[in-house]
DRENKE-726237 format. One record per atom (N, C-alpha, C, CB): residue number from 1; x, y, z; atom name. Coordinates in Angstrom, 2 decimals. Glycine has a CB too. Layout:
N
   nr        x        y        z  atom
  NUM        X        Y        Z    CA
...
***
This chain:
165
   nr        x        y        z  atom
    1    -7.78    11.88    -1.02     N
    1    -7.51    11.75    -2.43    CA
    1    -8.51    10.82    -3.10     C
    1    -6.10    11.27    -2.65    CB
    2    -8.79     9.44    -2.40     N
    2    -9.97     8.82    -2.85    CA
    2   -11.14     9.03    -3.61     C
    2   -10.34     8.57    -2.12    CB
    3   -11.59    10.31    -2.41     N
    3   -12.95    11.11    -2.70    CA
    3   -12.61    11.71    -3.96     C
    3   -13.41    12.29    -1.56    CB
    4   -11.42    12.63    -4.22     N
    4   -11.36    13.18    -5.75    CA
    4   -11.40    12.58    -6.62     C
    4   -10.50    13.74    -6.14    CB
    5   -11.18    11.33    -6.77     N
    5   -10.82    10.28    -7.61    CA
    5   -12.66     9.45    -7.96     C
    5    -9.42     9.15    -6.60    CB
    6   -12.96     9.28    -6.90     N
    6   -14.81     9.18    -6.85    CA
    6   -14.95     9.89    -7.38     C
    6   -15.81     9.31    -5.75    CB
    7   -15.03    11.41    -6.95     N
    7   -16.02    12.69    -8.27    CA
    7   -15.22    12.76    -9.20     C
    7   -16.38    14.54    -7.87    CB
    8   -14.18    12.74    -9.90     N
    8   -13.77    13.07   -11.22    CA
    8   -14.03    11.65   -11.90     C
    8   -12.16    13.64   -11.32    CB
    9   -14.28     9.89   -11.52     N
    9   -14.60     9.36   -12.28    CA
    9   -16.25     8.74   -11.81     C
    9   -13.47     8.56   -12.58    CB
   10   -16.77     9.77   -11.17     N
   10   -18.21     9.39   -10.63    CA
   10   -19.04     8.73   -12.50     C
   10   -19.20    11.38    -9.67    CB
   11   -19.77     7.74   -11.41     N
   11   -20.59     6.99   -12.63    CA
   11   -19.55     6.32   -13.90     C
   11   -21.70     8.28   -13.42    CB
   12   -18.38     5.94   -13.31     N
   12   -17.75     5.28   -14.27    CA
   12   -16.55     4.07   -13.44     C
   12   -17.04     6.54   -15.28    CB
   13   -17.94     3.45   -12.80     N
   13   -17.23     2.13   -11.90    CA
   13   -16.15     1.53   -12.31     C
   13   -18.04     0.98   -11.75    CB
   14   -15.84     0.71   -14.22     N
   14   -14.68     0.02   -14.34    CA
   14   -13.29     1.30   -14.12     C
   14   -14.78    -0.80   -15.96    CB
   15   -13.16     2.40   -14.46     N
   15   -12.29     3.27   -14.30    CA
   15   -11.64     3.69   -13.10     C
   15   -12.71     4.08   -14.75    CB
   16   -12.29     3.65   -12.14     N
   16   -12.53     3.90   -10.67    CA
   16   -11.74     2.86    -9.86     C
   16   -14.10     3.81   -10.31    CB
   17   -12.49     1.65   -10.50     N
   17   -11.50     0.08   -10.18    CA
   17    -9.90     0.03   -10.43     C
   17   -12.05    -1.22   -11.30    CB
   18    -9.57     1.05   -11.54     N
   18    -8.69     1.00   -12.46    CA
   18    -7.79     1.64   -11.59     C
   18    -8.99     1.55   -13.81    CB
   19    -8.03     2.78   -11.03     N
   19    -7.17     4.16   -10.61    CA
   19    -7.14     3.49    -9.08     C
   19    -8.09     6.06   -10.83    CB
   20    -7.79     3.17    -8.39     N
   20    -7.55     2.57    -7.24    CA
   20    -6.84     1.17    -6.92     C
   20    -8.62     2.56    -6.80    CB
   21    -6.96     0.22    -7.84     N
   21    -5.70    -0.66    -8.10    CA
   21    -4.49     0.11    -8.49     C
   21    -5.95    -1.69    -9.22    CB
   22    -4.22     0.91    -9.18     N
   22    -3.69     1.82    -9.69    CA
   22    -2.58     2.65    -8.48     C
   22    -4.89     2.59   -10.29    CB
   23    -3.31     2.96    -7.29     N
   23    -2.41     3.63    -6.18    CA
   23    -2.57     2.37    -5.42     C
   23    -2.93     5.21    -5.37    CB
   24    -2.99     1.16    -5.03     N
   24    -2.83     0.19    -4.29    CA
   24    -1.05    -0.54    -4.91     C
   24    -4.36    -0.79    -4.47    CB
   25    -1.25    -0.58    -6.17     N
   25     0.00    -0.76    -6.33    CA
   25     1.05    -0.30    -6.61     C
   25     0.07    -1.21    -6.71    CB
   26     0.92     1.07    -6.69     N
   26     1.93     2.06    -6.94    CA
   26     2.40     2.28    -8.40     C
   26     3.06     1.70    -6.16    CB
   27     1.03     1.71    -9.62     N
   27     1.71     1.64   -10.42    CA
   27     1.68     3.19   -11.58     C
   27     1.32     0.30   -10.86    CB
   28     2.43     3.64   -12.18     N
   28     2.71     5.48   -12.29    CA
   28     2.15     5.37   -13.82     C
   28     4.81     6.31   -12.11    CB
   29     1.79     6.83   -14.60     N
   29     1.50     6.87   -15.57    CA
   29     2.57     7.83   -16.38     C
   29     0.24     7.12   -15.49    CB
   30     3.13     7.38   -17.72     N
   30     3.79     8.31   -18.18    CA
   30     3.17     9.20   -18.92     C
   30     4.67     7.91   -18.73    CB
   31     3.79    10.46   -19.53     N
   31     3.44    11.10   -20.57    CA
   31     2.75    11.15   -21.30     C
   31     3.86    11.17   -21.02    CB
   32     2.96    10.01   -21.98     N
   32     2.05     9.59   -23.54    CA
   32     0.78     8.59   -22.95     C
   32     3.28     8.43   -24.96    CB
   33     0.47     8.41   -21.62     N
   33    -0.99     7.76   -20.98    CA
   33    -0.39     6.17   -21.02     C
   33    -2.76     8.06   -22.18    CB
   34     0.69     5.59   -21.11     N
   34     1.53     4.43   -20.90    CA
   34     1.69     3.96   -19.37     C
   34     2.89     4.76   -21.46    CB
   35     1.30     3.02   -18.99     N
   35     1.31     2.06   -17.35    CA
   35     2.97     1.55   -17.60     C
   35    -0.20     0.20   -17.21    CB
   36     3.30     1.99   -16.01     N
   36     4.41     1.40   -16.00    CA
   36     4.11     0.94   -14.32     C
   36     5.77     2.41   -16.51    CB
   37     5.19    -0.10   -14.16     N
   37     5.81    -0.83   -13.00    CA
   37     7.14    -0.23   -12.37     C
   37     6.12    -2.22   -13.47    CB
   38     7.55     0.37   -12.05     N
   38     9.12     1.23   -12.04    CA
   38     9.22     1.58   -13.28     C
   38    10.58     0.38   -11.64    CB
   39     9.97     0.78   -14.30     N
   39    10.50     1.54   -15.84    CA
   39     9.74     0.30   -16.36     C
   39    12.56     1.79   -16.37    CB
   40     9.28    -0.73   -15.90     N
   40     8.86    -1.56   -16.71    CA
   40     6.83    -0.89   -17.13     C
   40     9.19    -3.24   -15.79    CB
   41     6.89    -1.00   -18.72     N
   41     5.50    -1.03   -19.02    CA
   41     4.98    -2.22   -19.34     C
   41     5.19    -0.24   -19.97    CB
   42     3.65    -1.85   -18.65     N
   42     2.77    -2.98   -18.19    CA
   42     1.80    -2.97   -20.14     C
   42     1.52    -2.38   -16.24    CB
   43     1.77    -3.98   -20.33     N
   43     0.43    -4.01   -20.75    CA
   43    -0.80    -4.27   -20.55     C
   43     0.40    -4.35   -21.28    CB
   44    -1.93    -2.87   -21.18     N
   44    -3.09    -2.86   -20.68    CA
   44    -4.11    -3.92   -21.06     C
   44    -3.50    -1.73   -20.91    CB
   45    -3.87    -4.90   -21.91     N
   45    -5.12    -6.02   -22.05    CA
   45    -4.32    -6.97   -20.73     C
   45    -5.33    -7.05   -24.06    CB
   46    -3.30    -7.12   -20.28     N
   46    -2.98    -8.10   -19.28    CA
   46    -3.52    -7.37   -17.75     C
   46    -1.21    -8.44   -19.36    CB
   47    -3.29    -6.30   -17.76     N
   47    -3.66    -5.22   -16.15    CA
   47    -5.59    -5.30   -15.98     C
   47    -3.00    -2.80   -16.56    CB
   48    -6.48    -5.59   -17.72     N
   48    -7.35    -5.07   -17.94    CA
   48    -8.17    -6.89   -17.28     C
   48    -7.35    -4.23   -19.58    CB
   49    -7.66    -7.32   -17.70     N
   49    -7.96    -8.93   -17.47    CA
   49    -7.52    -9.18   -15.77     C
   49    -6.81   -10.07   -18.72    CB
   50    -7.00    -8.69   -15.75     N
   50    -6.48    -9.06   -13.58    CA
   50    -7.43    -8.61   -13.11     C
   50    -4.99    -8.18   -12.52    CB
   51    -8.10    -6.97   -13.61     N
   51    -9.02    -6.15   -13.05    CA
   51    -9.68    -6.52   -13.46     C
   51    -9.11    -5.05   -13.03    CB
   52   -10.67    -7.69   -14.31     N
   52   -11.91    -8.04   -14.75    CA
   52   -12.64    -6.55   -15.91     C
   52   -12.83    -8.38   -13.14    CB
   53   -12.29    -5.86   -16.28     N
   53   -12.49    -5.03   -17.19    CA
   53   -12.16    -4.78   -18.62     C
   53   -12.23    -4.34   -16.75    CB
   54   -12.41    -4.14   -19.22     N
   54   -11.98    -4.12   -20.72    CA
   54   -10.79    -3.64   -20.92     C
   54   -12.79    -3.38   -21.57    CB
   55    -9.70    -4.06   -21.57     N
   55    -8.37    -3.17   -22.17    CA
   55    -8.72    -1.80   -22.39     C
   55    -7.79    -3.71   -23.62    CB
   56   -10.11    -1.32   -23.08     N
   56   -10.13    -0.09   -23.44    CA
   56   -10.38     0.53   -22.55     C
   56   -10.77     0.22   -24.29    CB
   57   -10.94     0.17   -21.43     N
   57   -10.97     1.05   -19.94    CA
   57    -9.90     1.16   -19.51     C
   57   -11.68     0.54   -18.78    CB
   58    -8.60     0.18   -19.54     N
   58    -7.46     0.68   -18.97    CA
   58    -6.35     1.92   -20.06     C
   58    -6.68    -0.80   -18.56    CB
   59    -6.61     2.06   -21.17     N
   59    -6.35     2.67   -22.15    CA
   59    -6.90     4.20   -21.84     C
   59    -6.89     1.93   -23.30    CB
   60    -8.20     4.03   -21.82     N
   60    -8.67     5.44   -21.55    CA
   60    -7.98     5.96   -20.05     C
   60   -10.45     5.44   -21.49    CB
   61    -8.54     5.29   -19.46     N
   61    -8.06     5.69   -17.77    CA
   61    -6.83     6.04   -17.91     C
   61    -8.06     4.47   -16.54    CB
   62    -6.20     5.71   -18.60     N
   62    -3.96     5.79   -18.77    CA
   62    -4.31     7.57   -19.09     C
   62    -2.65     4.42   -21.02    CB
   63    -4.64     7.09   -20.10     N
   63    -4.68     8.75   -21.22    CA
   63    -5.33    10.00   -20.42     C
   63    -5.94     8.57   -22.87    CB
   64    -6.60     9.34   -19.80     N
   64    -7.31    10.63   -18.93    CA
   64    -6.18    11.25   -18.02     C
   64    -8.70    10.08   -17.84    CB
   65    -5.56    10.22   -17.28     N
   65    -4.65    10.38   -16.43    CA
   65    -3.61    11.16   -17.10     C
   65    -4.24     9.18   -15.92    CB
   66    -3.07    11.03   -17.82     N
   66    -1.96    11.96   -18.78    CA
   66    -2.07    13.17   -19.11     C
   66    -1.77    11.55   -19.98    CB
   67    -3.63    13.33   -19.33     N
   67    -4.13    14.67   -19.95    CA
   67    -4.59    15.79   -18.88     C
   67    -5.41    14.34   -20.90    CB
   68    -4.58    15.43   -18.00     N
   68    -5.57    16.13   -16.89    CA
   68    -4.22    16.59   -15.49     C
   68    -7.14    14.59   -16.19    CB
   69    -3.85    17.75   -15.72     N
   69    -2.82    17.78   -14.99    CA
   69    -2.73    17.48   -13.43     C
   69    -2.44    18.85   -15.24    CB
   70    -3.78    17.76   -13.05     N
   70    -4.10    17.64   -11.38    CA
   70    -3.71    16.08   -11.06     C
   70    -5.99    17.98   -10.93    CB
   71    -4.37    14.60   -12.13     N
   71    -4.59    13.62   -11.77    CA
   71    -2.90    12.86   -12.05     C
   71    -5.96    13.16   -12.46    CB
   72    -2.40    13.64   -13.38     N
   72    -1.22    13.24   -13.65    CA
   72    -0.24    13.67   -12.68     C
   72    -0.93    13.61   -14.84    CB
   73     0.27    14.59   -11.50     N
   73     0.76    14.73   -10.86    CA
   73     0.82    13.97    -9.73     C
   73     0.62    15.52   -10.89    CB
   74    -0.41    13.31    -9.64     N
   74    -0.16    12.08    -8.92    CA
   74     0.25    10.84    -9.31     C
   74    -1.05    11.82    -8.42    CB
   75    -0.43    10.46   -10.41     N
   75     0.04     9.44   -11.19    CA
   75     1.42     9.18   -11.72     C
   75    -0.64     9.48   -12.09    CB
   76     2.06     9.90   -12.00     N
   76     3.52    10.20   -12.37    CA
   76     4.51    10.43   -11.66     C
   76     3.63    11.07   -12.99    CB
   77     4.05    10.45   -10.40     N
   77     5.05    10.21    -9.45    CA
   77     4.70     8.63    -8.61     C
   77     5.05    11.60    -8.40    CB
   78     4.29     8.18    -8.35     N
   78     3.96     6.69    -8.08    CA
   78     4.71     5.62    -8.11     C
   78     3.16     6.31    -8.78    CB
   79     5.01     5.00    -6.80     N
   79     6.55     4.09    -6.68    CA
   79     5.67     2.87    -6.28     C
   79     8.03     4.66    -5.27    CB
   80     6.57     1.81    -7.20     N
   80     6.20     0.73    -6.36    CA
   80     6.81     0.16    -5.68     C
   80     5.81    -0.01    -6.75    CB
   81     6.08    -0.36    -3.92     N
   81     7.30    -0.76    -3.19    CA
   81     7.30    -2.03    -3.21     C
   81     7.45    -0.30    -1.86    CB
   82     8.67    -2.92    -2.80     N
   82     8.36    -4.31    -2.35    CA
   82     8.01    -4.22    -0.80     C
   82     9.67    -5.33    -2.62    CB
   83     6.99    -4.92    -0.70     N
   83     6.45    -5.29     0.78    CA
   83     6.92    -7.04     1.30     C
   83     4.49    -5.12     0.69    CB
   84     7.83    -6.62     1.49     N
   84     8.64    -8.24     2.26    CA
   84     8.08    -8.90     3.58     C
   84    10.35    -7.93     2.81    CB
   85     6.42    -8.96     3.98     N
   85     6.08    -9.46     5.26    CA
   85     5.95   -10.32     4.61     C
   85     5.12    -9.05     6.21    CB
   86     5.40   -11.20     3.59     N
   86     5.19   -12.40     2.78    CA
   86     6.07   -13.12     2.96     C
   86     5.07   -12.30     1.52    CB
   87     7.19   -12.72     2.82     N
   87     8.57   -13.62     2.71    CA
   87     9.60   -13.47     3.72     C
   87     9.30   -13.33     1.45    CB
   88     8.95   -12.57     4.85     N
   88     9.61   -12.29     6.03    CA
   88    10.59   -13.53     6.52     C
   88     8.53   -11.95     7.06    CB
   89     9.69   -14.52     6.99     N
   89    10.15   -15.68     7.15    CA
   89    11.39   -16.60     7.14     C
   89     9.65   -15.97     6.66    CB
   90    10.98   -16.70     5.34     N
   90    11.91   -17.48     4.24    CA
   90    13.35   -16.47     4.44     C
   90    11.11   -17.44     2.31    CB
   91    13.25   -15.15     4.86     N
   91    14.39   -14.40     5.06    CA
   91    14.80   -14.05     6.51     C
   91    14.23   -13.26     4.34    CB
   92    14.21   -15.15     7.30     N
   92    15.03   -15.45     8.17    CA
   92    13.92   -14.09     9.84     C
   92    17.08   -15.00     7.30    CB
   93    13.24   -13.79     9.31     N
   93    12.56   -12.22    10.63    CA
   93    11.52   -12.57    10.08     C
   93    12.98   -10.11    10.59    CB
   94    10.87   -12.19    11.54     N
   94     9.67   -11.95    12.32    CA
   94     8.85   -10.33    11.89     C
   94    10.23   -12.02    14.01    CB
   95     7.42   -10.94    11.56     N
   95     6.15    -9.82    11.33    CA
   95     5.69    -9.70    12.53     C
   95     4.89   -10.20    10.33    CB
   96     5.03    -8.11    12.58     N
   96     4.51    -7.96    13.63    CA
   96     3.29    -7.61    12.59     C
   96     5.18    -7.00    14.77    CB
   97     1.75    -7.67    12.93     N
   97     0.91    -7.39    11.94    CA
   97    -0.21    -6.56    13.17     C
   97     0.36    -8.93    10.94    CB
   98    -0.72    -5.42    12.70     N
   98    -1.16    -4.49    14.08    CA
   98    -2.62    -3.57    13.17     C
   98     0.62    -3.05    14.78    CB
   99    -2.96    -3.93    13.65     N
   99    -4.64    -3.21    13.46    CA
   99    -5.02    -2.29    14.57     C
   99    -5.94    -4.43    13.49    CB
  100    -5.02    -0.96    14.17     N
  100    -5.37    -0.06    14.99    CA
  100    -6.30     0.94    14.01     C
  100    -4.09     0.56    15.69    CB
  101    -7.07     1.25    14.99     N
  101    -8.07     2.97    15.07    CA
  101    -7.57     3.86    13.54     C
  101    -7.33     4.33    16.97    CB
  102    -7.49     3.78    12.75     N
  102    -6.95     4.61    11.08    CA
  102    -6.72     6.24    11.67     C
  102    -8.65     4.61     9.41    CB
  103    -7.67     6.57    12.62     N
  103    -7.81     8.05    13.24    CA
  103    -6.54     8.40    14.47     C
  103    -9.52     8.15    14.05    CB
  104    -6.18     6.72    15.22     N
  104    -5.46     7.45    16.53    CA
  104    -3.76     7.67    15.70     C
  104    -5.44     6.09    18.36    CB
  105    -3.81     8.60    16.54     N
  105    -1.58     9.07    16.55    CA
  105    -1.00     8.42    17.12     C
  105    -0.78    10.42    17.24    CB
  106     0.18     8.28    16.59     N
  106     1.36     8.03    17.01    CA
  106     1.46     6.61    17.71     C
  106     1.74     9.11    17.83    CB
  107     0.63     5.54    16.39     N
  107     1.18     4.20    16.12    CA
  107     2.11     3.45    16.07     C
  107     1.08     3.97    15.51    CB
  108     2.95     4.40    14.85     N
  108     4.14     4.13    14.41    CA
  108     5.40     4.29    15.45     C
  108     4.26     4.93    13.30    CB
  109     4.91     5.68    16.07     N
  109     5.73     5.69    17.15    CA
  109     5.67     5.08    18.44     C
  109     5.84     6.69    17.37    CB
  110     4.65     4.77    18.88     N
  110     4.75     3.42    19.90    CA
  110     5.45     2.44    19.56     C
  110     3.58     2.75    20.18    CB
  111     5.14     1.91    18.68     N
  111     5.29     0.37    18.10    CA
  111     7.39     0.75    18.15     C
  111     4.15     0.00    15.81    CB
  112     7.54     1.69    17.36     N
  112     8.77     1.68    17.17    CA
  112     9.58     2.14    18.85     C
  112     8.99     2.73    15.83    CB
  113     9.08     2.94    19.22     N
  113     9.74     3.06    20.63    CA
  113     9.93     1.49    21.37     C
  113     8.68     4.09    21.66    CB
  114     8.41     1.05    21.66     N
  114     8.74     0.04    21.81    CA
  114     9.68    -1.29    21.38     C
  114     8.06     0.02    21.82    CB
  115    10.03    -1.46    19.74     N
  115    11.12    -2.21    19.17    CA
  115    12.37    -1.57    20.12     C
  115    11.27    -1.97    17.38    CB
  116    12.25     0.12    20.09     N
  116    13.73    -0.03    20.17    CA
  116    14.23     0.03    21.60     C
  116    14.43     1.06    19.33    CB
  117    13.08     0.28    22.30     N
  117    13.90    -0.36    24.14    CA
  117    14.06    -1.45    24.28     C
  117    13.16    -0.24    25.58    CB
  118    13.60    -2.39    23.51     N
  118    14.13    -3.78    23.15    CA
  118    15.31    -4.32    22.38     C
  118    13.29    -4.26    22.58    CB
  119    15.51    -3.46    21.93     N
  119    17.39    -3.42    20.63    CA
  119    16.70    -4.15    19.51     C
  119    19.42    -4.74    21.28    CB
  120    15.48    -3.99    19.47     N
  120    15.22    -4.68    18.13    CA
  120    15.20    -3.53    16.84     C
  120    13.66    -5.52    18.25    CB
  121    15.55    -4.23    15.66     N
  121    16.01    -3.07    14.55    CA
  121    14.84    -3.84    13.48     C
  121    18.12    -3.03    13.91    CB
  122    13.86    -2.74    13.29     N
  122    13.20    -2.60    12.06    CA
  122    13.36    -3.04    10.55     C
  122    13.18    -1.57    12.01    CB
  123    13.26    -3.57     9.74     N
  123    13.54    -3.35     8.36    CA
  123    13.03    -2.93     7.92     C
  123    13.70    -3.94     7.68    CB
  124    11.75    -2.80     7.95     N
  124    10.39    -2.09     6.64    CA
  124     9.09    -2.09     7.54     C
  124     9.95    -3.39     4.88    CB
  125     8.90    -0.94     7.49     N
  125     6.96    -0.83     7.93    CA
  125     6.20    -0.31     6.56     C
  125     6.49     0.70     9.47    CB
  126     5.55    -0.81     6.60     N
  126     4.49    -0.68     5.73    CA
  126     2.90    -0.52     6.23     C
  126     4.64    -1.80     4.94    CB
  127     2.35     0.63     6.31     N
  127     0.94     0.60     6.76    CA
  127    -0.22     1.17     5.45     C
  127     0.89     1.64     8.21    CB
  128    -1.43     0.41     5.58     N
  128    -2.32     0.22     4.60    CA
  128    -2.71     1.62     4.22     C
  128    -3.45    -0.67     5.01    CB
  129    -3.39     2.34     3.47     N
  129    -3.81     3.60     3.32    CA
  129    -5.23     3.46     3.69     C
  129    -3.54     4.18     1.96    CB
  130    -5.71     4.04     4.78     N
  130    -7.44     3.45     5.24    CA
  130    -8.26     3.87     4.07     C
  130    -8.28     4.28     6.83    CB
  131    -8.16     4.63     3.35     N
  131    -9.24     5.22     1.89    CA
  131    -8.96     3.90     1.19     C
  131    -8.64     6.94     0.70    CB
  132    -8.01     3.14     1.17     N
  132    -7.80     1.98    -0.25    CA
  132    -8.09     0.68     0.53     C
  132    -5.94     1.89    -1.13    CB
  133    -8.17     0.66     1.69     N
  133    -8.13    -0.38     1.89    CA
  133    -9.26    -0.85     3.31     C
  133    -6.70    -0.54     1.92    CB
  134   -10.20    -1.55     3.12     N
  134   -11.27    -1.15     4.05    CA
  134   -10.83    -1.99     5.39     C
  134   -12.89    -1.55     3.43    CB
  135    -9.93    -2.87     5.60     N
  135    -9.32    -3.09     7.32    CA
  135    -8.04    -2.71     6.69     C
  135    -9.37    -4.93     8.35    CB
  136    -7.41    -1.59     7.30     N
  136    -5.85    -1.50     6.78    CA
  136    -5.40    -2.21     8.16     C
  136    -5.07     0.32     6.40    CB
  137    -3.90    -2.77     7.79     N
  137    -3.14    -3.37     8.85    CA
  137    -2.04    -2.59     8.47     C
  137    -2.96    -4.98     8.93    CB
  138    -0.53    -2.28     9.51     N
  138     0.49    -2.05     9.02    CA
  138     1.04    -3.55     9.58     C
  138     1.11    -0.62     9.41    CB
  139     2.31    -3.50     8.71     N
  139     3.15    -4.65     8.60    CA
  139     4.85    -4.17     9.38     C
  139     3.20    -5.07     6.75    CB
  140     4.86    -4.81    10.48     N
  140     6.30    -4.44    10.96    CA
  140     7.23    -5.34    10.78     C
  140     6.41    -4.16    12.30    CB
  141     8.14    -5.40    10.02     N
  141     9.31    -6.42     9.73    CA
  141    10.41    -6.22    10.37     C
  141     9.73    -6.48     8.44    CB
  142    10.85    -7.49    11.56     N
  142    11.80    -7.21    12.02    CA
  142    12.99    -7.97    12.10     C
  142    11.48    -6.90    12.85    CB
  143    14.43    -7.40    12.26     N
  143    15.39    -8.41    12.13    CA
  143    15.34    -9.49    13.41     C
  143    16.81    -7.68    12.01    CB
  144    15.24   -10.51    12.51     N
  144    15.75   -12.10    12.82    CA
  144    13.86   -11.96    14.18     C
  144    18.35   -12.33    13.97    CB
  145    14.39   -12.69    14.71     N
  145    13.59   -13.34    15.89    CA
  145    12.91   -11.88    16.91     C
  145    14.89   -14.52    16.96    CB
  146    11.75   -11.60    17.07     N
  146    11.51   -10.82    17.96    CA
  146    11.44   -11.80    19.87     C
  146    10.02   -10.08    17.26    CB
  147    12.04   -10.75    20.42     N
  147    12.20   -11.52    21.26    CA
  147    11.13   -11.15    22.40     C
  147    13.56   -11.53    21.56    CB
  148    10.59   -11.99    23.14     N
  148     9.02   -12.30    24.18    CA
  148     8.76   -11.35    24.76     C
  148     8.94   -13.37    25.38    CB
  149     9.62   -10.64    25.18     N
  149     9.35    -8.86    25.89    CA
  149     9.41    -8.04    25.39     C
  149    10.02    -8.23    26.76    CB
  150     9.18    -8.16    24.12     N
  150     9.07    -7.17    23.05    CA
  150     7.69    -7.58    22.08     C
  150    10.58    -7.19    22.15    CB
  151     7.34    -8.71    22.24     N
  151     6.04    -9.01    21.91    CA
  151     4.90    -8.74    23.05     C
  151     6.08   -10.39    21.51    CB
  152     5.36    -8.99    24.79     N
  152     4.89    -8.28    25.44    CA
  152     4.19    -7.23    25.55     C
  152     5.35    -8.20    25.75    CB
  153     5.41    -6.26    25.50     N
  153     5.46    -4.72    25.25    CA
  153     4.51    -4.17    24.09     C
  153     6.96    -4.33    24.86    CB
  154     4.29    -4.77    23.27     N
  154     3.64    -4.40    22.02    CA
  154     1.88    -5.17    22.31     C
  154     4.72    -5.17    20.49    CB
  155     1.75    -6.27    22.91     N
  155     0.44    -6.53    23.05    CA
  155    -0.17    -5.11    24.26     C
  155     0.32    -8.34    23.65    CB
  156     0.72    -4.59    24.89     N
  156     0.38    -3.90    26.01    CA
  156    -0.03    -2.88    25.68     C
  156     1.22    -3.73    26.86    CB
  157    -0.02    -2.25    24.47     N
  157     0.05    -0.85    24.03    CA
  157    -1.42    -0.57    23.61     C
  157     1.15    -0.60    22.79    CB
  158    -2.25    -1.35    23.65     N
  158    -4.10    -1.10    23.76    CA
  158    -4.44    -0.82    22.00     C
  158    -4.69     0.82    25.03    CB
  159    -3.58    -1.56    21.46     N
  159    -4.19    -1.50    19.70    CA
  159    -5.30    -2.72    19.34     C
  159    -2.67    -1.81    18.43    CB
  160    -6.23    -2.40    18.18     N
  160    -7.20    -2.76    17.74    CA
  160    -6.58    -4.95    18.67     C
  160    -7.33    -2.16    15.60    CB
  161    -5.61    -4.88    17.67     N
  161    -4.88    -6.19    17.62    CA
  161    -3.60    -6.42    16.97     C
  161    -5.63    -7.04    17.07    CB
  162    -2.80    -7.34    17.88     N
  162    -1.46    -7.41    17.38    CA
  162    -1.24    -8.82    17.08     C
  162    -0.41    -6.86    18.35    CB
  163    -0.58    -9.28    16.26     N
  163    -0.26   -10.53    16.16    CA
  163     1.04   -10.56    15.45     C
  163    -1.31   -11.28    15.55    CB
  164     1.39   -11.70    15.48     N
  164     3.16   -12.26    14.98    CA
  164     3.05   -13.42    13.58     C
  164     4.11   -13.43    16.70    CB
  165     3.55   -12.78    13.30     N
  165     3.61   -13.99    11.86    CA
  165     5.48   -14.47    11.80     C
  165     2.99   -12.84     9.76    CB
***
């Protein structure tokens, strides 16, 4: 999807910046070319200033997006999630943070097989999108304390790198 997003705003770098912050944060476009956050709308001189660009680049980019049915079908469906490894902690569970190969299979399903011959229960995975993000990590959040043979088990599994937060 990246690449489409390159040729339909090729040679128009601040826009490009725009639409890719844009799916990094899940944030959706309505109807009338309006930024929203879930139901909340954002305003574009505040989104335009985070991104170092002009308000009127985030204005246009909204509207292109609105008008152009291919780009609005993506845009208009666009969720934003909370990603709770930040605050894992403060809420009491353990991150697992895992860098692997963007190309190999069945990550998710190691990692999780492995939690669960351990009785450990998941709350949220979250893994990076490799087009948006140039080292993606996924984020494994787990309830309360992971316990040592289950951090074991998971260094054993031959990924890029695993670590515990």
């Amino acid at each position: 999807m990246l690449r489409y997003l390159e040729e339909h705003f090729a040679g128009q770098r601040a826009k490009l910046r725009v639409v890719t912050e844009m799916l990094r944060l899940g944030l959706r476009v309505g109807e009338k070319g309006k930024l929203y956050c879930g139901n909340i709308e954002l305003a574009p001189a505040k989104v335009a200033r985070a991104l170092s660009v002009d308000r009127r680049v985030v204005i246009e980019t909204c509207s292109e997006i609105a008008y152009d049915e291919n780009l609005y079908r993506i845009f208009s469906e666009l969720v934003s999630v909370a990603k709770v490894s930040g605050a894992a902690k403060r809420l009491g569970h353990d991150v697992i943070e895992i860098e692997a190969d963007p190309d190999s299979l069945g990550v998710v399903a190691k990692v999780a097989g492995v939690l669960s011959r351990h009785n450990v229960k998941i709350r949220q995975i979250i893994a990076d999108d490799p087009d948006l993000y140039p080292e993606p990590k996924m984020h494994v959040v787990v309830n309360g304390k992971l316990p040592q043979k289950a951090a074991s088990a998971l260094r054993s599994l031959g990924l890029k790198s695993v670590s515990f937060k």
